[in-house]
py3Dmol code that shows the C-alpha trace and the ligand (Angstrom):
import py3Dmol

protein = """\
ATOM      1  CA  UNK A   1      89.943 114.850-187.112  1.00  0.00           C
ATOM      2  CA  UNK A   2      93.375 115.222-188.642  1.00  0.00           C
ATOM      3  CA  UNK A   3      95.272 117.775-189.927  1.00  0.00           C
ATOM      4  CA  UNK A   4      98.118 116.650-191.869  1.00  0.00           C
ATOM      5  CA  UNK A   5     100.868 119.306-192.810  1.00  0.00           C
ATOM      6  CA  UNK A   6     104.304 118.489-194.685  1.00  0.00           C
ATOM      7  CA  UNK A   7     106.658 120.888-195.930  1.00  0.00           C
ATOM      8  CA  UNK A   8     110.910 121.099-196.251  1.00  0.00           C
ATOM      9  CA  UNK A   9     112.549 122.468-193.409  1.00  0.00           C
ATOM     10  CA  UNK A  10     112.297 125.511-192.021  1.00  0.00           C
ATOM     11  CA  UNK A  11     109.382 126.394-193.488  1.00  0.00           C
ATOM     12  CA  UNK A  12     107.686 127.715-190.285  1.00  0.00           C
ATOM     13  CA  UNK A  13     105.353 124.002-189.962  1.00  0.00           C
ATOM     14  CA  UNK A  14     105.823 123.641-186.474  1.00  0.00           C
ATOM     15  CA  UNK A  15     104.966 127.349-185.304  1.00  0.00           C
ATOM     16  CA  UNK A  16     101.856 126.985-187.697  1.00  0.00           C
ATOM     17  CA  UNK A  17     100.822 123.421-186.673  1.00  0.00           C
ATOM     18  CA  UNK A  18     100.834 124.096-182.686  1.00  0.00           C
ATOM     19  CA  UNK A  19      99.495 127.659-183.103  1.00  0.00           C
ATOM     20  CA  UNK A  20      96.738 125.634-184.818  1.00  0.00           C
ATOM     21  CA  UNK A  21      96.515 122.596-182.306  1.00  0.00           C
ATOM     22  CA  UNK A  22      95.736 125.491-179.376  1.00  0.00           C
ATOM     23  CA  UNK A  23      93.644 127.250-181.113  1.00  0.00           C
ATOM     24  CA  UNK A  24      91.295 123.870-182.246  1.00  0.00           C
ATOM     25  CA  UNK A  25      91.749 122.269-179.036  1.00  0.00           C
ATOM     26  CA  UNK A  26      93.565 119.461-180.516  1.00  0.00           C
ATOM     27  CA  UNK A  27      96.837 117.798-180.253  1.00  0.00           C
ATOM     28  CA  UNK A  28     100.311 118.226-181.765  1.00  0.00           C
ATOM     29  CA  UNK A  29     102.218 115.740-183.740  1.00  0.00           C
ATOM     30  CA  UNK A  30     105.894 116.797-183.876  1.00  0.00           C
ATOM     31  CA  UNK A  31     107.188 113.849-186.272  1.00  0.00           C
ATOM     32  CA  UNK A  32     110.220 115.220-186.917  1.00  0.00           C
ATOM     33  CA  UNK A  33     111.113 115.063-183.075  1.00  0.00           C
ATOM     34  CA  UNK A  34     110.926 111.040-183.679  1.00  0.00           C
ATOM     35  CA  UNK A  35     113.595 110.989-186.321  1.00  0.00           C
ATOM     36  CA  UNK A  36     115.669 113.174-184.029  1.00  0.00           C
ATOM     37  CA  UNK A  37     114.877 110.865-181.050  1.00  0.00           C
ATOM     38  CA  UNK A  38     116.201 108.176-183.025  1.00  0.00           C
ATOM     39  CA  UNK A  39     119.231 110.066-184.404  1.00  0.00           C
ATOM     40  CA  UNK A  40     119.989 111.289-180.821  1.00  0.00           C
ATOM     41  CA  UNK A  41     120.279 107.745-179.621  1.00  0.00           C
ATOM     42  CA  UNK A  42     122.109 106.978-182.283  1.00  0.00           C
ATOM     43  CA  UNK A  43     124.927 109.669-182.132  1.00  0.00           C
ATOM     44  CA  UNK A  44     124.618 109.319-178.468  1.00  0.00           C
ATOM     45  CA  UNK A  45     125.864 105.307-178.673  1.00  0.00           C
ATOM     46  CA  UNK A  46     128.316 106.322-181.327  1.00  0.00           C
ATOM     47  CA  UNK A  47     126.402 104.081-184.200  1.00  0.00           C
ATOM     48  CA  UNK A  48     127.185 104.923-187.460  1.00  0.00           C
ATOM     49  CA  UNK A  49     123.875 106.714-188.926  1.00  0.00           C
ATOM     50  CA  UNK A  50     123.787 104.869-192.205  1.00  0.00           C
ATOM     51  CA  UNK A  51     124.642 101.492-190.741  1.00  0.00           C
ATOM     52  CA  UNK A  52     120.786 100.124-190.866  1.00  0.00           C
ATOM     53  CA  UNK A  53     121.317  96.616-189.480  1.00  0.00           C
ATOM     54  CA  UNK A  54     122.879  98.209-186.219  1.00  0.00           C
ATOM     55  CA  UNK A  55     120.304 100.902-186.158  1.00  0.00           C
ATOM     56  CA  UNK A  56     117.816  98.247-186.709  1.00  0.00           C
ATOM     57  CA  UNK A  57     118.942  96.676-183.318  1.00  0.00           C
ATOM     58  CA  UNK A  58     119.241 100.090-181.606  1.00  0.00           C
ATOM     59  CA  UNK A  59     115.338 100.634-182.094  1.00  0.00           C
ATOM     60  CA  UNK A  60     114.357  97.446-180.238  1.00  0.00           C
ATOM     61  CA  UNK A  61     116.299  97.769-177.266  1.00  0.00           C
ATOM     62  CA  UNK A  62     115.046 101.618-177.039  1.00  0.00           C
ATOM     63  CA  UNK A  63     111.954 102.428-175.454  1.00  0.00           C
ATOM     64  CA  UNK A  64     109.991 105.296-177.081  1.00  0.00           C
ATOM     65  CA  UNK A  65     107.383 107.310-176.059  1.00  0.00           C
ATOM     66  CA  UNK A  66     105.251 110.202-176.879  1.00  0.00           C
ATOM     67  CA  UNK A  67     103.218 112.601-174.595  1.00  0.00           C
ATOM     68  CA  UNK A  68     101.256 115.499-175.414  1.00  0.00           C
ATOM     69  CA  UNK A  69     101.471 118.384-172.685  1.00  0.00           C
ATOM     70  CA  UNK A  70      99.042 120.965-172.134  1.00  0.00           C
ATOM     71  CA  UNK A  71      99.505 123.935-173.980  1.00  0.00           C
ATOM     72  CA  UNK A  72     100.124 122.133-177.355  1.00  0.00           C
ATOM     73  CA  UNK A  73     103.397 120.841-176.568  1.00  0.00           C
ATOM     74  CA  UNK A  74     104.992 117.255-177.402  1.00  0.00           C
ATOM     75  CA  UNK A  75     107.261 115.826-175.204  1.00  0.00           C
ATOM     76  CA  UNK A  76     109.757 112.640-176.533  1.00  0.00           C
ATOM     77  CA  UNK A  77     111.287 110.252-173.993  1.00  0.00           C
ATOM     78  CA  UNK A  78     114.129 107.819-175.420  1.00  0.00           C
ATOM     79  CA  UNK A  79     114.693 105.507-172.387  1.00  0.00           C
ATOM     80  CA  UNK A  80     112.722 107.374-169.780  1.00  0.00           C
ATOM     81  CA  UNK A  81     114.668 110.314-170.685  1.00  0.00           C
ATOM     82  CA  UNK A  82     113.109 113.423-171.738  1.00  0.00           C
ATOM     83  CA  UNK A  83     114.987 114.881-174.862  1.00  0.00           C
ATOM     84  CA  UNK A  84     114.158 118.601-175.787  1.00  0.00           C
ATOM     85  CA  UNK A  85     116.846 121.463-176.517  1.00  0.00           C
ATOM     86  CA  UNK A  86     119.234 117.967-177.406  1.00  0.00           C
ATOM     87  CA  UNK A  87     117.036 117.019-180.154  1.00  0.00           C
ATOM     88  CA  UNK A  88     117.485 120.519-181.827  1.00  0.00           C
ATOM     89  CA  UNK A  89     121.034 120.922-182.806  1.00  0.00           C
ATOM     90  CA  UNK A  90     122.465 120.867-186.209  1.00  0.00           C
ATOM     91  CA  UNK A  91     124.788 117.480-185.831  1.00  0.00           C
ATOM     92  CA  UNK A  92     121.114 115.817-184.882  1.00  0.00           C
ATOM     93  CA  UNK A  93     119.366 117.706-187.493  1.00  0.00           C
ATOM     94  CA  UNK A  94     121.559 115.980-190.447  1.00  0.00           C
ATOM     95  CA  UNK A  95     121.984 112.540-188.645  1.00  0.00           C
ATOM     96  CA  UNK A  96     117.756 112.248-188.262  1.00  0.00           C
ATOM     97  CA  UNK A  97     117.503 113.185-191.973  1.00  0.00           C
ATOM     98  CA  UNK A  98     120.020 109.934-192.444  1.00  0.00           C
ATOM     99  CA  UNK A  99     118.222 107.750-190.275  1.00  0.00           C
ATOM    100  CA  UNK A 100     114.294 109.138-191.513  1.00  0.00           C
ATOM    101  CA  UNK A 101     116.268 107.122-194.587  1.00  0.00           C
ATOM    102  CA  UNK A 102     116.199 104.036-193.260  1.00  0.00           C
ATOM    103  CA  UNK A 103     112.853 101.487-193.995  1.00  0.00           C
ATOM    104  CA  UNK A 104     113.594 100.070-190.695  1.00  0.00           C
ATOM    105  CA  UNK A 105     113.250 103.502-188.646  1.00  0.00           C
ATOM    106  CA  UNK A 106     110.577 104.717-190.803  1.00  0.00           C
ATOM    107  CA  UNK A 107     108.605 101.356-189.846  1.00  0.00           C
ATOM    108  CA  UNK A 108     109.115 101.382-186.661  1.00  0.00           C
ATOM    109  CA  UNK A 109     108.336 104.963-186.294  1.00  0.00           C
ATOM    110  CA  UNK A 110     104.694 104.362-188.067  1.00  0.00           C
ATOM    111  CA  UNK A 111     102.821 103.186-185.347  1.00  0.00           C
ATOM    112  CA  UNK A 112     104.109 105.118-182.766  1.00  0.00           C
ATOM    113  CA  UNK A 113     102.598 108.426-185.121  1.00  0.00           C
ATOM    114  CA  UNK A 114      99.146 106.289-186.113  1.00  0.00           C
ATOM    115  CA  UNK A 115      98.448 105.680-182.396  1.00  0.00           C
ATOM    116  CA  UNK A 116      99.359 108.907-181.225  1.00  0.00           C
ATOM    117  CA  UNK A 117      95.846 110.870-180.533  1.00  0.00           C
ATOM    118  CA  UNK A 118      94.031 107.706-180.232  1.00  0.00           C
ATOM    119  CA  UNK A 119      92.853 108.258-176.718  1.00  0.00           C
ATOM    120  CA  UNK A 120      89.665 108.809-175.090  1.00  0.00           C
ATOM    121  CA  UNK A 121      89.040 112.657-175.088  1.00  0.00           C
ATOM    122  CA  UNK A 122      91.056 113.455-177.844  1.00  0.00           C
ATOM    123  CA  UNK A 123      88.974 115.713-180.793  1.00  0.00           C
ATOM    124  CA  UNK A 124      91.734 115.580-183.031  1.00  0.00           C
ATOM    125  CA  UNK A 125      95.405 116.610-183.931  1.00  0.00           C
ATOM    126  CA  UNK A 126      97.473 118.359-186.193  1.00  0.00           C
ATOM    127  CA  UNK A 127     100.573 116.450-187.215  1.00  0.00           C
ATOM    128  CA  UNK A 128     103.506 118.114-189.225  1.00  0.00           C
ATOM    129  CA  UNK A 129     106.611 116.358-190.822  1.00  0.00           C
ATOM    130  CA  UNK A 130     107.413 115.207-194.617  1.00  0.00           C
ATOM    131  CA  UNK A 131     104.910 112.205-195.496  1.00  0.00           C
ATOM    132  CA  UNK A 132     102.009 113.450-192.715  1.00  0.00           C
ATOM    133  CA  UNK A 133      99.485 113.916-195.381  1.00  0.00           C
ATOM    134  CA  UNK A 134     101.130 111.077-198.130  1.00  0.00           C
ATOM    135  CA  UNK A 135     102.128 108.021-195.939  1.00  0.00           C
ATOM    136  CA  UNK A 136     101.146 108.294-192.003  1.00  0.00           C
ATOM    137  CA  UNK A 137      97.260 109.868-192.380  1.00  0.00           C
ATOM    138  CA  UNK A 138      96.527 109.476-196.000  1.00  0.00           C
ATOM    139  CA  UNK A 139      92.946 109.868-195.258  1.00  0.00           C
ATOM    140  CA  UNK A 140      93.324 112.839-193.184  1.00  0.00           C
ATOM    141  CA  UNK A 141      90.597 115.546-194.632  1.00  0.00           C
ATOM    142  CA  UNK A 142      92.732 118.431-194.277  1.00  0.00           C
ATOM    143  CA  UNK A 143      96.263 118.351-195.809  1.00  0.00           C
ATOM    144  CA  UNK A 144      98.741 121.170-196.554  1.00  0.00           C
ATOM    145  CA  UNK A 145     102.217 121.369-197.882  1.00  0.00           C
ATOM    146  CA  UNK A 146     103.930 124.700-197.354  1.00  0.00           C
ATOM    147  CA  UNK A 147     106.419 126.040-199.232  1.00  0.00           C
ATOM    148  CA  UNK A 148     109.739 128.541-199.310  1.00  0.00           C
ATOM    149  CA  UNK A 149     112.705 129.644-200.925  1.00  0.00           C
ATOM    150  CA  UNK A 150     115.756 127.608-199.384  1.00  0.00           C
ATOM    151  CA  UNK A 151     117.184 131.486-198.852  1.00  0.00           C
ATOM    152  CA  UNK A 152     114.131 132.390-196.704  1.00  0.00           C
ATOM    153  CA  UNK A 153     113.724 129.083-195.197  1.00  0.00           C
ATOM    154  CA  UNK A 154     117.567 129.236-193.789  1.00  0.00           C
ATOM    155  CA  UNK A 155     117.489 133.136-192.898  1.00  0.00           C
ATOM    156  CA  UNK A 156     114.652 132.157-189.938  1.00  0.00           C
ATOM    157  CA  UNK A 157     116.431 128.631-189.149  1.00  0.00           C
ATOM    158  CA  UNK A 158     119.677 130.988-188.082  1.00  0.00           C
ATOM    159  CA  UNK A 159     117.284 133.873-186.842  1.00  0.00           C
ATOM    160  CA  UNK A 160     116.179 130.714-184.472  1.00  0.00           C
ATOM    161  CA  UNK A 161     119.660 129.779-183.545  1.00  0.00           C
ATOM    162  CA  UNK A 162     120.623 132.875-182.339  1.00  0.00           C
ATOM    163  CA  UNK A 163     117.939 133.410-180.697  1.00  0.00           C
ATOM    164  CA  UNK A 164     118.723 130.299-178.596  1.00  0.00           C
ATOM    165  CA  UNK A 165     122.027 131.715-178.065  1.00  0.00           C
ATOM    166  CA  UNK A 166     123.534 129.015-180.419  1.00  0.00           C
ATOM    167  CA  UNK A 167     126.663 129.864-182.497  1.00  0.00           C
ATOM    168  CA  UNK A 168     125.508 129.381-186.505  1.00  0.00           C
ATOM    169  CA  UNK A 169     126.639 130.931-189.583  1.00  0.00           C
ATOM    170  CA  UNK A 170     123.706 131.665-192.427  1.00  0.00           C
ATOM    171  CA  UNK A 171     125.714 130.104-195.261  1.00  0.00           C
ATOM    172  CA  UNK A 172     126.335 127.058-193.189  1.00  0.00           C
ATOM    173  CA  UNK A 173     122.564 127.548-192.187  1.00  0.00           C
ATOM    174  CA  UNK A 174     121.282 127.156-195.904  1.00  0.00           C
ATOM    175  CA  UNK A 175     123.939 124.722-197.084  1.00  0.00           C
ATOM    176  CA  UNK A 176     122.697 121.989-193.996  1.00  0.00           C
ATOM    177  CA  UNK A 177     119.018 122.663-194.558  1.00  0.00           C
ATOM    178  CA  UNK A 178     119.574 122.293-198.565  1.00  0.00           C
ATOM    179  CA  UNK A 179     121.673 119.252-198.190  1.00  0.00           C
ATOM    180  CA  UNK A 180     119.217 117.736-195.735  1.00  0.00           C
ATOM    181  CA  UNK A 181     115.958 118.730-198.279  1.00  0.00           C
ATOM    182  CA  UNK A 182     118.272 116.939-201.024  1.00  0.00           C
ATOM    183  CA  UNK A 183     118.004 113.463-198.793  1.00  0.00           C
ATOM    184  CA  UNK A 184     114.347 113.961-197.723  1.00  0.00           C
ATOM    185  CA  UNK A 185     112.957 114.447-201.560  1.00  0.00           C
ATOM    186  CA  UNK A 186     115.343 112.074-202.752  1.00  0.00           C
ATOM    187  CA  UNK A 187     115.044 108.599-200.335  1.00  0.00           C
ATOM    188  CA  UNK A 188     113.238 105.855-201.764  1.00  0.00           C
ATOM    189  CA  UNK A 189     111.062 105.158-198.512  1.00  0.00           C
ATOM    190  CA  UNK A 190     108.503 107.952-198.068  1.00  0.00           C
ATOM    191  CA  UNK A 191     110.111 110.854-199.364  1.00  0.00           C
ATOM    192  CA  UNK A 192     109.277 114.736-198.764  1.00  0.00           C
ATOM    193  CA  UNK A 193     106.348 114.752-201.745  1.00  0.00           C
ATOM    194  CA  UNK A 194     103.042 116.690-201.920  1.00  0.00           C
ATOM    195  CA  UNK A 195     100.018 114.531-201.722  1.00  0.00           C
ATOM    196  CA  UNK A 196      97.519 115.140-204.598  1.00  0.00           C
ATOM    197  CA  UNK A 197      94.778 116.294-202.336  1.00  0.00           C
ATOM    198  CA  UNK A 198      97.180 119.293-200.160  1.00  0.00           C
ATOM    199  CA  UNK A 199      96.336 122.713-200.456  1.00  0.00           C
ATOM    200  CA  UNK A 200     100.065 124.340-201.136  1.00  0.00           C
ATOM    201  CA  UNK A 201     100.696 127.586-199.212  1.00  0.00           C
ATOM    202  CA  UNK A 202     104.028 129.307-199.717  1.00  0.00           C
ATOM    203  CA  UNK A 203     104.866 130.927-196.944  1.00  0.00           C
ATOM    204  CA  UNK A 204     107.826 132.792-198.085  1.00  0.00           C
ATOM    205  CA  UNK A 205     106.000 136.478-198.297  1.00  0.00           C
ATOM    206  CA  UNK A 206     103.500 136.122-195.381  1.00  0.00           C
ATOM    207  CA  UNK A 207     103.582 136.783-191.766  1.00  0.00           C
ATOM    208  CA  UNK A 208     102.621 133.328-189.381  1.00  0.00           C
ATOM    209  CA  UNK A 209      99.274 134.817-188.570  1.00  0.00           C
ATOM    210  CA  UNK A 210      98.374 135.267-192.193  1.00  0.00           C
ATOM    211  CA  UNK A 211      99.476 131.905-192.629  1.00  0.00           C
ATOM    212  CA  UNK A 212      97.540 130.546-189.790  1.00  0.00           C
ATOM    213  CA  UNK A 213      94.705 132.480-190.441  1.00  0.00           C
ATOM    214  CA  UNK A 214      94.722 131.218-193.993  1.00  0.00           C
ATOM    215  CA  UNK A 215      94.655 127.577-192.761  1.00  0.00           C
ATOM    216  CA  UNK A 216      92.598 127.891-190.366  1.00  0.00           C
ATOM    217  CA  UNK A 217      89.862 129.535-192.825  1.00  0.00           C
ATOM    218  CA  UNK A 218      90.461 126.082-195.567  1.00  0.00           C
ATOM    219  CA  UNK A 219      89.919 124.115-192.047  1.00  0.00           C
ATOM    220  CA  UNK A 220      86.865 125.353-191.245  1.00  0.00           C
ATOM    221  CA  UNK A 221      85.383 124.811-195.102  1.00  0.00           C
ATOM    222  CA  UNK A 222      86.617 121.607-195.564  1.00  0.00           C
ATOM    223  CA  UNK A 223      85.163 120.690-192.415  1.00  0.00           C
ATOM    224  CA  UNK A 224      82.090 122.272-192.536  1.00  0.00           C
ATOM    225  CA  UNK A 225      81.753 120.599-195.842  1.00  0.00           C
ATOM    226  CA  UNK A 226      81.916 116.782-193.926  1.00  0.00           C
ATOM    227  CA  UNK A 227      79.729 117.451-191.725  1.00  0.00           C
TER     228      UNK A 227
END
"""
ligand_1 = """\
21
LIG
O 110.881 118.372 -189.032
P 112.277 118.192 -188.538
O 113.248 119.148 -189.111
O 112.344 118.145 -187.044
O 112.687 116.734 -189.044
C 114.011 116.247 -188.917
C 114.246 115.229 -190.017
O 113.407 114.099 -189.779
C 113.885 115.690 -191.432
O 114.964 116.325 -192.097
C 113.508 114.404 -192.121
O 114.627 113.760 -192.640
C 112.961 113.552 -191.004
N 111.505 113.471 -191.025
C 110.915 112.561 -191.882
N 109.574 112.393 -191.881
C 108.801 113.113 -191.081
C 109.376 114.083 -190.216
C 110.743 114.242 -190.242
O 111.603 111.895 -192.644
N 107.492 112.922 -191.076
"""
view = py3Dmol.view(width=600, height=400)
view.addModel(protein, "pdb")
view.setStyle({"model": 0}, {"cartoon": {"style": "trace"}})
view.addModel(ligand_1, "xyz")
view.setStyle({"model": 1}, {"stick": {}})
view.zoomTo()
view.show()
Protein backbone atom coordinates (compact mmCIF):
# COMPACT_ATOMS: atom_id res chain seq x y z
CA UNK A 1 0.00 0.00 0.00
CA UNK A 2 1.07 3.52 -0.82
CA UNK A 3 0.18 6.70 0.13
CA UNK A 4 1.44 9.29 -2.06
CA UNK A 5 1.22 13.02 -0.81
CA UNK A 6 2.72 16.19 -2.73
CA UNK A 7 2.22 19.63 -1.87
CA UNK A 8 4.58 23.18 -2.00
CA UNK A 9 6.52 23.78 0.92
CA UNK A 10 5.55 24.29 4.10
CA UNK A 11 2.42 23.06 3.78
CA UNK A 12 2.50 20.88 6.96
CA UNK A 13 3.19 17.29 4.50
CA UNK A 14 5.67 15.93 6.62
CA UNK A 15 3.85 16.36 10.14
CA UNK A 16 0.72 14.85 8.28
CA UNK A 17 2.54 12.03 6.39
CA UNK A 18 4.48 10.54 9.62
CA UNK A 19 1.53 11.24 11.95
CA UNK A 20 -0.12 8.98 9.33
CA UNK A 21 2.79 6.35 8.84
CA UNK A 22 2.46 5.69 12.97
CA UNK A 23 -0.78 5.61 13.09
CA UNK A 24 -1.12 2.81 9.89
CA UNK A 25 1.86 1.02 10.91
CA UNK A 26 3.62 1.88 7.83
CA UNK A 27 6.70 3.58 6.75
CA UNK A 28 7.78 7.16 5.98
CA UNK A 29 9.15 8.44 2.79
CA UNK A 30 10.82 11.83 3.41
CA UNK A 31 11.81 12.63 -0.40
CA UNK A 32 12.61 15.88 0.12
CA UNK A 33 15.46 14.78 2.62
CA UNK A 34 17.12 13.15 -0.72
CA UNK A 35 17.30 16.40 -2.60
CA UNK A 36 18.76 17.94 0.53
CA UNK A 37 21.19 14.98 0.90
CA UNK A 38 22.31 15.72 -2.43
CA UNK A 39 22.42 19.53 -2.04
CA UNK A 40 24.30 19.04 1.29
CA UNK A 41 27.04 17.18 -0.48
CA UNK A 42 27.06 19.47 -2.88
CA UNK A 43 27.50 22.78 -0.86
CA UNK A 44 29.59 20.74 1.40
CA UNK A 45 32.37 20.05 -1.68
CA UNK A 46 31.85 23.59 -2.79
CA UNK A 47 30.18 22.41 -6.37
CA UNK A 48 28.35 24.86 -8.00
CA UNK A 49 24.49 23.72 -7.65
CA UNK A 50 23.53 24.31 -11.24
CA UNK A 51 26.69 22.85 -12.71
CA UNK A 52 24.92 19.30 -13.73
CA UNK A 53 27.90 17.56 -15.35
CA UNK A 54 29.91 18.01 -11.98
CA UNK A 55 26.91 17.15 -9.94
CA UNK A 56 26.44 14.30 -12.22
CA UNK A 57 29.92 12.97 -11.06
CA UNK A 58 29.29 13.92 -7.40
CA UNK A 59 26.28 11.34 -7.28
CA UNK A 60 28.41 8.35 -8.32
CA UNK A 61 31.16 8.67 -6.08
CA UNK A 62 28.48 9.27 -3.10
CA UNK A 63 27.03 6.50 -1.38
CA UNK A 64 23.35 6.95 -0.38
CA UNK A 65 21.24 5.34 1.83
CA UNK A 66 17.91 5.31 3.40
CA UNK A 67 16.69 3.75 6.74
CA UNK A 68 13.46 3.85 8.32
CA UNK A 69 13.64 4.05 12.29
CA UNK A 70 11.07 3.04 14.58
CA UNK A 71 8.74 5.53 15.48
CA UNK A 72 8.14 6.74 11.84
CA UNK A 73 11.32 8.37 11.40
CA UNK A 74 13.73 8.42 8.19
CA UNK A 75 17.17 8.58 8.62
CA UNK A 76 19.65 9.73 5.35
CA UNK A 77 23.32 8.74 5.33
CA UNK A 78 25.57 10.54 2.54
CA UNK A 79 28.88 8.60 2.92
CA UNK A 80 28.16 6.71 6.10
CA UNK A 81 27.31 9.92 7.59
CA UNK A 82 24.09 10.53 9.16
CA UNK A 83 22.70 14.04 8.06
CA UNK A 84 19.69 15.43 10.15
CA UNK A 85 19.44 19.10 11.70
CA UNK A 86 22.27 19.84 8.51
CA UNK A 87 19.82 18.94 5.96
CA UNK A 88 17.29 21.57 7.36
CA UNK A 89 18.74 24.96 6.94
CA UNK A 90 17.71 27.58 4.55
CA UNK A 91 21.17 27.74 2.31
CA UNK A 92 20.29 23.72 1.79
CA UNK A 93 16.70 24.36 1.41
CA UNK A 94 17.28 26.64 -1.90
CA UNK A 95 20.40 24.66 -3.18
CA UNK A 96 18.13 21.06 -3.07
CA UNK A 97 15.34 22.94 -4.93
CA UNK A 98 18.36 23.70 -7.65
CA UNK A 99 19.63 20.37 -7.74
CA UNK A 100 15.73 18.47 -7.52
CA UNK A 101 16.27 20.50 -11.12
CA UNK A 102 18.61 18.51 -12.46
CA UNK A 103 17.44 15.12 -14.77
CA UNK A 104 20.54 13.59 -13.56
CA UNK A 105 19.70 13.90 -9.65
CA UNK A 106 16.14 13.32 -10.20
CA UNK A 107 17.23 9.88 -11.97
CA UNK A 108 19.37 8.86 -9.78
CA UNK A 109 17.20 9.65 -6.90
CA UNK A 110 14.22 7.35 -8.50
CA UNK A 111 15.23 4.15 -7.47
CA UNK A 112 16.50 4.84 -4.32
CA UNK A 113 12.45 6.17 -3.50
CA UNK A 114 10.85 2.99 -5.68
CA UNK A 115 12.87 0.51 -3.57
CA UNK A 116 12.41 2.10 -0.43
CA UNK A 117 9.57 -0.09 1.52
CA UNK A 118 10.28 -3.02 -0.55
CA UNK A 119 11.27 -5.28 2.27
CA UNK A 120 9.92 -8.25 3.83
CA UNK A 121 7.50 -7.06 6.65
CA UNK A 122 6.75 -3.90 5.31
CA UNK A 123 2.57 -3.21 4.97
CA UNK A 124 3.08 -0.12 3.30
CA UNK A 125 4.32 3.60 3.38
CA UNK A 126 3.39 6.99 3.08
CA UNK A 127 5.75 9.03 0.95
CA UNK A 128 5.56 12.95 0.74
CA UNK A 129 7.51 15.32 -1.67
CA UNK A 130 6.44 17.15 -5.12
CA UNK A 131 5.95 14.28 -7.88
CA UNK A 132 5.08 11.31 -5.03
CA UNK A 133 1.72 10.74 -6.47
CA UNK A 134 2.67 12.02 -10.45
CA UNK A 135 6.16 10.48 -11.19
CA UNK A 136 7.66 8.07 -8.28
CA UNK A 137 4.18 5.89 -7.34
CA UNK A 138 1.85 6.78 -10.09
CA UNK A 139 -0.17 3.82 -9.25
CA UNK A 140 -0.31 4.48 -5.67
CA UNK A 141 -4.28 4.19 -4.65
CA UNK A 142 -4.26 6.95 -2.33
CA UNK A 143 -2.88 10.36 -3.49
CA UNK A 144 -3.25 13.86 -1.98
CA UNK A 145 -1.94 17.25 -2.79
CA UNK A 146 -2.32 19.80 -0.03
CA UNK A 147 -2.55 23.17 -0.37
CA UNK A 148 -1.83 26.89 1.35
CA UNK A 149 -1.48 30.41 1.01
CA UNK A 150 2.39 31.20 0.54
CA UNK A 151 1.54 33.77 3.71
CA UNK A 152 0.39 30.82 5.88
CA UNK A 153 2.74 28.38 4.51
CA UNK A 154 5.87 30.82 5.53
CA UNK A 155 4.28 32.06 8.98
CA UNK A 156 4.72 28.09 10.33
CA UNK A 157 8.15 27.58 8.28
CA UNK A 158 9.55 30.66 10.68
CA UNK A 159 7.24 29.50 13.67
CA UNK A 160 9.58 26.20 13.00
CA UNK A 161 12.78 28.09 12.91
CA UNK A 162 12.45 29.65 15.97
CA UNK A 163 11.43 27.05 17.53
CA UNK A 164 14.76 25.36 16.69
CA UNK A 165 16.39 28.32 18.04
CA UNK A 166 17.41 29.37 14.43
CA UNK A 167 17.72 33.11 13.59
CA UNK A 168 14.95 33.80 10.51
CA UNK A 169 13.08 36.74 9.51
CA UNK A 170 9.22 36.05 8.14
CA UNK A 171 9.67 38.21 5.04
CA UNK A 172 12.86 36.43 4.23
CA UNK A 173 10.81 33.25 5.32
CA UNK A 174 8.08 33.75 2.51
CA UNK A 175 10.35 35.29 -0.11
CA UNK A 176 12.79 31.74 0.03
CA UNK A 177 9.81 29.42 0.19
CA UNK A 178 8.05 31.49 -2.83
CA UNK A 179 11.18 31.63 -4.82
CA UNK A 180 11.86 27.95 -4.21
CA UNK A 181 7.83 26.99 -5.18
CA UNK A 182 8.65 29.24 -8.40
CA UNK A 183 11.59 26.52 -9.40
CA UNK A 184 9.65 23.40 -8.25
CA UNK A 185 6.32 24.25 -10.51
CA UNK A 186 8.38 25.61 -13.09
CA UNK A 187 11.42 22.78 -13.96
CA UNK A 188 10.91 20.81 -16.91
CA UNK A 189 11.79 17.35 -15.16
CA UNK A 190 8.97 16.38 -12.79
CA UNK A 191 7.70 19.48 -11.58
CA UNK A 192 5.47 20.25 -8.33
CA UNK A 193 1.92 19.32 -10.32
CA UNK A 194 -1.27 17.66 -8.98
CA UNK A 195 -1.91 14.27 -10.38
CA UNK A 196 -5.45 13.88 -11.86
CA UNK A 197 -6.48 11.24 -9.44
CA UNK A 198 -5.31 13.44 -5.80
CA UNK A 199 -7.81 14.41 -3.49
CA UNK A 200 -6.72 18.33 -2.82
CA UNK A 201 -6.93 19.38 0.85
CA UNK A 202 -6.04 22.95 1.71
CA UNK A 203 -4.78 23.07 4.78
CA UNK A 204 -4.57 26.70 5.31
CA UNK A 205 -7.78 26.98 7.88
CA UNK A 206 -7.48 23.57 9.65
CA UNK A 207 -5.70 22.30 12.61
CA UNK A 208 -3.11 18.97 11.74
CA UNK A 209 -5.53 16.65 13.42
CA UNK A 210 -8.41 17.77 11.28
CA UNK A 211 -6.19 17.36 8.52
CA UNK A 212 -5.06 13.98 9.50
CA UNK A 213 -8.23 12.91 10.50
CA UNK A 214 -9.59 13.96 7.15
CA UNK A 215 -7.01 11.77 5.34
CA UNK A 216 -7.08 9.23 7.24
CA UNK A 217 -11.08 8.91 6.79
CA UNK A 218 -10.46 9.10 2.39
CA UNK A 219 -7.74 6.24 3.37
CA UNK A 220 -9.84 4.04 4.87
CA UNK A 221 -12.70 4.38 1.85
CA UNK A 222 -10.50 4.15 -0.81
CA UNK A 223 -9.12 1.20 0.69
CA UNK A 224 -11.95 -0.45 1.81
CA UNK A 225 -13.17 0.04 -1.67
CA UNK A 226 -9.96 -2.35 -3.14
CA UNK A 227 -10.42 -4.76 -1.12
O1 LIG B 1 10.15 18.72 0.96
P1 LIG B 1 11.40 19.51 1.15
O2 LIG B 1 11.18 20.94 1.44
O3 LIG B 1 12.33 18.87 2.13
O4 LIG B 1 12.14 19.42 -0.27
C1 LIG B 1 13.30 20.18 -0.55
C2 LIG B 1 13.35 20.42 -2.05
O5 LIG B 1 13.56 19.16 -2.70
C3 LIG B 1 12.07 20.97 -2.68
O6 LIG B 1 12.03 22.39 -2.69
C4 LIG B 1 12.11 20.43 -4.08
O7 LIG B 1 12.85 21.25 -4.92
C5 LIG B 1 12.86 19.13 -3.93
N1 LIG B 1 11.98 17.96 -3.99
C6 LIG B 1 11.60 17.49 -5.23
N2 LIG B 1 10.85 16.37 -5.33
C7 LIG B 1 10.44 15.73 -4.25
C8 LIG B 1 10.79 16.21 -2.96
C9 LIG B 1 11.55 17.36 -2.88
O8 LIG B 1 11.94 18.08 -6.24
N3 LIG B 1 9.73 14.62 -4.36
Amino acid sequence: MIIAIDGPSGVGKSTVAKLIAARLGYRYLDSGALYRAVAWKVLTTGTDPAASDAIRGLCATTKLTVTSTAGGGMVVEVDERPLTDELRTPKVSSAASQVAALPDVRAWLLPVQQNFGRQAGVRGIVAEGRDMGTRVFPQAPVKFFLEGSSAERARRRHAEFVGAGQAADLEDTQRELEARDGRDRTRESAPLATAPDAVIIDTSRLTTDEVVERMLRIIERKTAALR
